[in-house]
C-alpha positions, -999 to +999 in steps of 0.1 A: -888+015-237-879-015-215-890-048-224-892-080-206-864-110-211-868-142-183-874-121-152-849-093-160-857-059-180-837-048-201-830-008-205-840+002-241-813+030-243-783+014-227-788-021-239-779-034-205-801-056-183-809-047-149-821-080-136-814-095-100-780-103-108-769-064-111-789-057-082-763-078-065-738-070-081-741-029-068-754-040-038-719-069-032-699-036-047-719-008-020-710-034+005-667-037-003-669-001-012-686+009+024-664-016+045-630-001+030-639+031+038-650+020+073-616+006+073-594+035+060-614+057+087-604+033+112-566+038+097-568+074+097-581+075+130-556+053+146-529+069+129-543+104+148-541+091+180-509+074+176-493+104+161-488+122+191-475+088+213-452+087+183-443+126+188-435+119+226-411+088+220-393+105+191-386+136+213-375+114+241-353+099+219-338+128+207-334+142+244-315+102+252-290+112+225-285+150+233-278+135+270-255+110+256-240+135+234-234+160+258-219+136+285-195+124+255-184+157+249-177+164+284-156+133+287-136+138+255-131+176+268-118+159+301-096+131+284-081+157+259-069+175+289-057+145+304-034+136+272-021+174+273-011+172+312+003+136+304+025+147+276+035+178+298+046+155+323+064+127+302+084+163+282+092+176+316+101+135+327+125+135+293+141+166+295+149+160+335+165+126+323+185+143+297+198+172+321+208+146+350+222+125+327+244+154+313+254+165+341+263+128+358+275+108+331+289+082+347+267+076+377+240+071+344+258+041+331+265+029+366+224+030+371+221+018+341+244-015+343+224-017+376+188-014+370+199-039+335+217-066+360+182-063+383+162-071+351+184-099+339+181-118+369+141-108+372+132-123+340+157-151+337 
């Protein structure tokens, strides 16, 4: 049983009034409630087109650093086998010194007096 209170009925079993006020009310809440779905669908469907861009990059980027990896590899392979042939070289360059000067003592301190006068007079 409804009955009649200014304008707005009020619902005998729920007690509540379902004037003009509730009517807007719903239709103020149908209204948010219809926009942010129209907006999450906008989200989700921006997010599915922009997932495969987003795919494409990230797989570029990841072929950029294997590149880049690959290249630094290549030149630390090349500069390790630099070092080694370098410190074959300055072994061999020591061990030559140390036979000649063995075998010619005293023309070693005679180049070595030299090349030390030669350096004196260079820097002073």
């Amino acid at each position: 049983m409804e009955s009649a209170s200014y304008g707005n009925t009020v619902n005998s079993t729920t007690g509540l009034s379902t004037g003009s006020g509730e009517g807007a009310i719903n239709k103020a809440s149908s209204t948010a409630h219809s926009a942010i779905d129209s907006f999450a669908n906008a989200a989700d469907d921006a997010a599915r087109r922009t997932k495969p861009k987003i795919d494409k990059v990230a797989a570029m980027a990841h072929d950029v650093v294997d590149k880049a990896a690959g290249a630094a590899a290549d030149t630390a392979d090349k500069l390790a086998a630099r070092t080694e042939s370098l410190d074959a070289a300055q072994r061999k360059l020591v061990s030559d010194t140390c036979s000649y000067v063995s075998a010619n003592p005293l023309k070693s301190v005679g180049l070595a007096v030299l090349a030390g006068f030669v350096l004196a007079r260079i820097v002073l």
